[in-house]
C-alpha positions in Angstrom: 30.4 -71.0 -253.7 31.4 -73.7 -256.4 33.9 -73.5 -258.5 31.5 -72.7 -261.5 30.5 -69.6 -259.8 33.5 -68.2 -259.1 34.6 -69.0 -262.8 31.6 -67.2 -263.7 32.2 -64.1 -261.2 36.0 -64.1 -263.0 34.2 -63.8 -265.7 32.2 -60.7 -265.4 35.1 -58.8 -263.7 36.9 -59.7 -267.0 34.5 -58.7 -269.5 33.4 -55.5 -267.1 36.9 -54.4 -267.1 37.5 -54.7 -271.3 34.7 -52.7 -271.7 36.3 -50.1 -269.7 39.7 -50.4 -271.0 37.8 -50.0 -274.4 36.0 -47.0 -273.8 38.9 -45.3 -272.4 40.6 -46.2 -275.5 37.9 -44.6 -277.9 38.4 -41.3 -275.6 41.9 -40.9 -275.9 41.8 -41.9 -279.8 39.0 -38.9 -279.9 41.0 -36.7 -277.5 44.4 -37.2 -279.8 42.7 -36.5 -283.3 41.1 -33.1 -281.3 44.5 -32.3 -280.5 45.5 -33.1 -284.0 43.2 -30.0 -285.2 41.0 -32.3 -287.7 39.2 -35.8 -287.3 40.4 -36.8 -290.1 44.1 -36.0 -289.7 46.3 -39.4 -288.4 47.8 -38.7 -285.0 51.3 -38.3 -285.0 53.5 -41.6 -284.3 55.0 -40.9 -280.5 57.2 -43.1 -279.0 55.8 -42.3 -275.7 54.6 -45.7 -274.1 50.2 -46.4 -274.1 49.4 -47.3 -271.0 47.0 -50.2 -272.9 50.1 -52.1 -272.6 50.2 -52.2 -269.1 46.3 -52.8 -268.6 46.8 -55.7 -270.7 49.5 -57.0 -268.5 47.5 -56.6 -265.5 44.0 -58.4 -267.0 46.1 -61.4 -268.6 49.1 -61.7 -267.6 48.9 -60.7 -264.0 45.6 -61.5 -262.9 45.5 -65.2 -264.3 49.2 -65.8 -263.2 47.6 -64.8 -259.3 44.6 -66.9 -259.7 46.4 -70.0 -260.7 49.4 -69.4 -257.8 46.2 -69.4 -255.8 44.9 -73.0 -257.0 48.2 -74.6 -256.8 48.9 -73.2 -253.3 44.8 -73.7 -252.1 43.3 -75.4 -254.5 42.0 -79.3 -254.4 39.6 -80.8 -256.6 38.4 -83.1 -253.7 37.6 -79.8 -252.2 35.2 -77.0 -252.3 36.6 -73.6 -251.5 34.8 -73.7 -248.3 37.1 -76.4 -247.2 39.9 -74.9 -249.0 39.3 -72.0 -246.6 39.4 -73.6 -243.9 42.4 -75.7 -244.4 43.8 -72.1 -244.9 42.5 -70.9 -241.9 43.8 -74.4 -240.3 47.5 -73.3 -241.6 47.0 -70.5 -239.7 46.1 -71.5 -236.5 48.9 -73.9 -236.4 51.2 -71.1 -237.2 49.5 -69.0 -234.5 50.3 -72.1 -232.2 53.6 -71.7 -233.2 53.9 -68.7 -231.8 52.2 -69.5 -228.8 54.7 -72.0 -228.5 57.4 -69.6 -228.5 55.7 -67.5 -226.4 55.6 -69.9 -223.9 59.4 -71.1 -224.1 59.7 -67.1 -223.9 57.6 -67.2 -220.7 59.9 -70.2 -219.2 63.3 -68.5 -220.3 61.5 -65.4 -217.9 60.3 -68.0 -215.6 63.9 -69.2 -214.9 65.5 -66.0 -215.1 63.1 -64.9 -212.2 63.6 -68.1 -210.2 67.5 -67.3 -211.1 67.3 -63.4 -209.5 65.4 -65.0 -206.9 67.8 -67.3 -205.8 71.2 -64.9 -206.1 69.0 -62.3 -203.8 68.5 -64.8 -201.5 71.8 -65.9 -201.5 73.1 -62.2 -201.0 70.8 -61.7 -198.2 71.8 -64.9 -196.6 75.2 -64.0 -197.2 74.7 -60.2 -195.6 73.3 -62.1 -192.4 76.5 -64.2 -192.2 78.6 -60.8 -192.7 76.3 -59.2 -190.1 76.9 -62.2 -187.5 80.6 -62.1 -188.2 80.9 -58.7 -187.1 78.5 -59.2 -184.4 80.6 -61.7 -182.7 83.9 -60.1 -183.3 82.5 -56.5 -182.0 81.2 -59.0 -179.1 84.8 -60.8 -178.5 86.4 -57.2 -179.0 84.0 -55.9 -176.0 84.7 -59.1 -173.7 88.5 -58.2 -174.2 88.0 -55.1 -173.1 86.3 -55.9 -170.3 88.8 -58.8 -169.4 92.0 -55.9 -169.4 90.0 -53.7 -167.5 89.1 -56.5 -164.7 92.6 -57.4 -165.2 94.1 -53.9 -164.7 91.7 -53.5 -161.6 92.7 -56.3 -160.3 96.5 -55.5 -160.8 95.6 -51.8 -159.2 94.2 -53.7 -156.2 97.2 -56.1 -155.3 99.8 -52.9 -156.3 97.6 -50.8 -153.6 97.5 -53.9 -151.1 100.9 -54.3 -151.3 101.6 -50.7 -150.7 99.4 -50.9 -147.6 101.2 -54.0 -146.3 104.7 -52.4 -147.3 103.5 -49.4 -145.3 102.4 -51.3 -142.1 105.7 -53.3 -142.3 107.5 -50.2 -142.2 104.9 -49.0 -139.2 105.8 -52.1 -137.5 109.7 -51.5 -137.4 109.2 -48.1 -136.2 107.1 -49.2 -133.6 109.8 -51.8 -132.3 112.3 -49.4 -132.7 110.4 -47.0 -131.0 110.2 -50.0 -128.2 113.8 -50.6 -128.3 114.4 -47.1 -127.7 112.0 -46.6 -124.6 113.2 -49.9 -123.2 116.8 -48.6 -123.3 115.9 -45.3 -122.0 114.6 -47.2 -119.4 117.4 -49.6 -118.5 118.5 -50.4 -114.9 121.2 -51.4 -113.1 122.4 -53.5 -110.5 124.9 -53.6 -107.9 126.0 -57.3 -107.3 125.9 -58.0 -103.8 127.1 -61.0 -101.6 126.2 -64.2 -102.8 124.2 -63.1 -106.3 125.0 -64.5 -109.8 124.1 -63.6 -113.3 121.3 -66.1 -113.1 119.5 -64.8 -110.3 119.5 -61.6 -111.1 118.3 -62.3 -114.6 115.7 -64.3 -112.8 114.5 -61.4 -110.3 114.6 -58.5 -113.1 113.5 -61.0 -115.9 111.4 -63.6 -114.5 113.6 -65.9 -116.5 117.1 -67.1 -116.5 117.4 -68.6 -119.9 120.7 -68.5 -121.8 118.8 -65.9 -124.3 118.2 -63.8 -121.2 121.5 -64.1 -119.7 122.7 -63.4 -123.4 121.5 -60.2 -123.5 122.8 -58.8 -120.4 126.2 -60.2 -121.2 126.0 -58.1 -124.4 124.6 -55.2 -122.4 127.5 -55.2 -120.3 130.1 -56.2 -122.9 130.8 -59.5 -119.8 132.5 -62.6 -121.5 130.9 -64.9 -119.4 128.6 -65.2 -116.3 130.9 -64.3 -113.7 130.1 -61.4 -111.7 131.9 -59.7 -108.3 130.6 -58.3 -105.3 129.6 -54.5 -105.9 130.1 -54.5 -109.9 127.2 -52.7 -111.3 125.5 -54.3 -114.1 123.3 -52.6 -116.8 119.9 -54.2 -117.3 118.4 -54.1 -120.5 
């Protein structure tokens, strides 16, 4: 569409729209003088506003003030309204890539806050394992404590009951030598010293030995201070 055209379209809305605004005012001049009673009787002067005034704001005020925003803003001479549109159109794509734009800083921002989540779960998991291996190994050292008291208590149980055994067969073993003692005193001889005996050989024939120990012990038997014997003394033999 050229420019002439849509001069000429402007001005058939223009003229199409007096002739309206015209009849309407023939039909309210005809329907005040019916009110009136008489045709030719004036109409009363009202202050109550036409709305003419306002219809003639709107078709010359109002409608030419848009048009001409619309060549400043739009309009190029160099241009046909075709092109005009489309630098329009242009203006608009740019601002939709504006938004896109933000849309996709909006997408990172999400992007990173994801990668952000992702990371502190990971983190808490990793720190939950550590946790988990912590108590592990301290339920594990707790168990090996236990089982180290207990070997050590058994252990303790089984020297406290070995010692018991050997204090027991000690105390078997002095009442089996006193036991000894006993039968070998009940059984004790004696011996009359005849001619030409001595504490030796008589040690030696009861004994089989004539060692001082030997010799000690009959001496002790007999309460005798030393070795010397007499003819027809009788001596005990332990």
């Amino acid at each position: 569409m050229s420019k002439e055209d849509y001069r000429d379209k402007i001005e058939e809305h223009r003229q199409s729209f007096e002739e309206e605004q015209q009849e309407q005012q023939n039909l309210s001049r005809v329907s005040r003088m019916n009110k009136n009673g008489s045709n030719n009787k004036k109409p009363k002067n009202t202050k109550r506003k036409s709305p003419l005034m306002t219809i003639l704001f709107v078709t010359f005020i109002l409608i030419p003030l848009t048009i001409l925003i619309y060549f400043v803003q739009f309009y190029d001479p160099g241009k046909t309204i075709e092109e005009a549109e489309k630098d329009t159109m242009d203006s608009v794509v740019e601002i939709d890539k504006t938004g896109s734009k933000a849309e996709a800083s909006t997408s990172a921002d999400k992007d990173k806050d994801d990668k952000a989540n992702d990371e502190a779960k990971a983190q808490a998991q990793k720190d939950a394992e550590k946790l988990a291996a912590q108590q592990k190994a301290a339920e594990e050292a707790k168990k090996a404590e236990e089982a180290k008291k207990a070997e050590e208590a058994k252990v303790a149980q089984q020297q406290a009951e070995a010692a018991k055994k050997a204090e027991e067969a000690k105390k078997a073993e002095q009442a089996r030598k006193a036991e000894q003692e006993k039968q070998n005193a009940a059984k004790a001889k004696t011996h009359t010293v005849k001619a030409n005996e001595n504490l030796y050989r008589i040690a030696l024939n009861y004994y089989g030995d004539g060692s001082e120990a030997t010799l000690a012990k009959i001496r002790a038997a007999n309460g005798m201070p030393n070795d010397t014997v007499f003819v027809g003394q009788v001596i005990k033999l332990p």
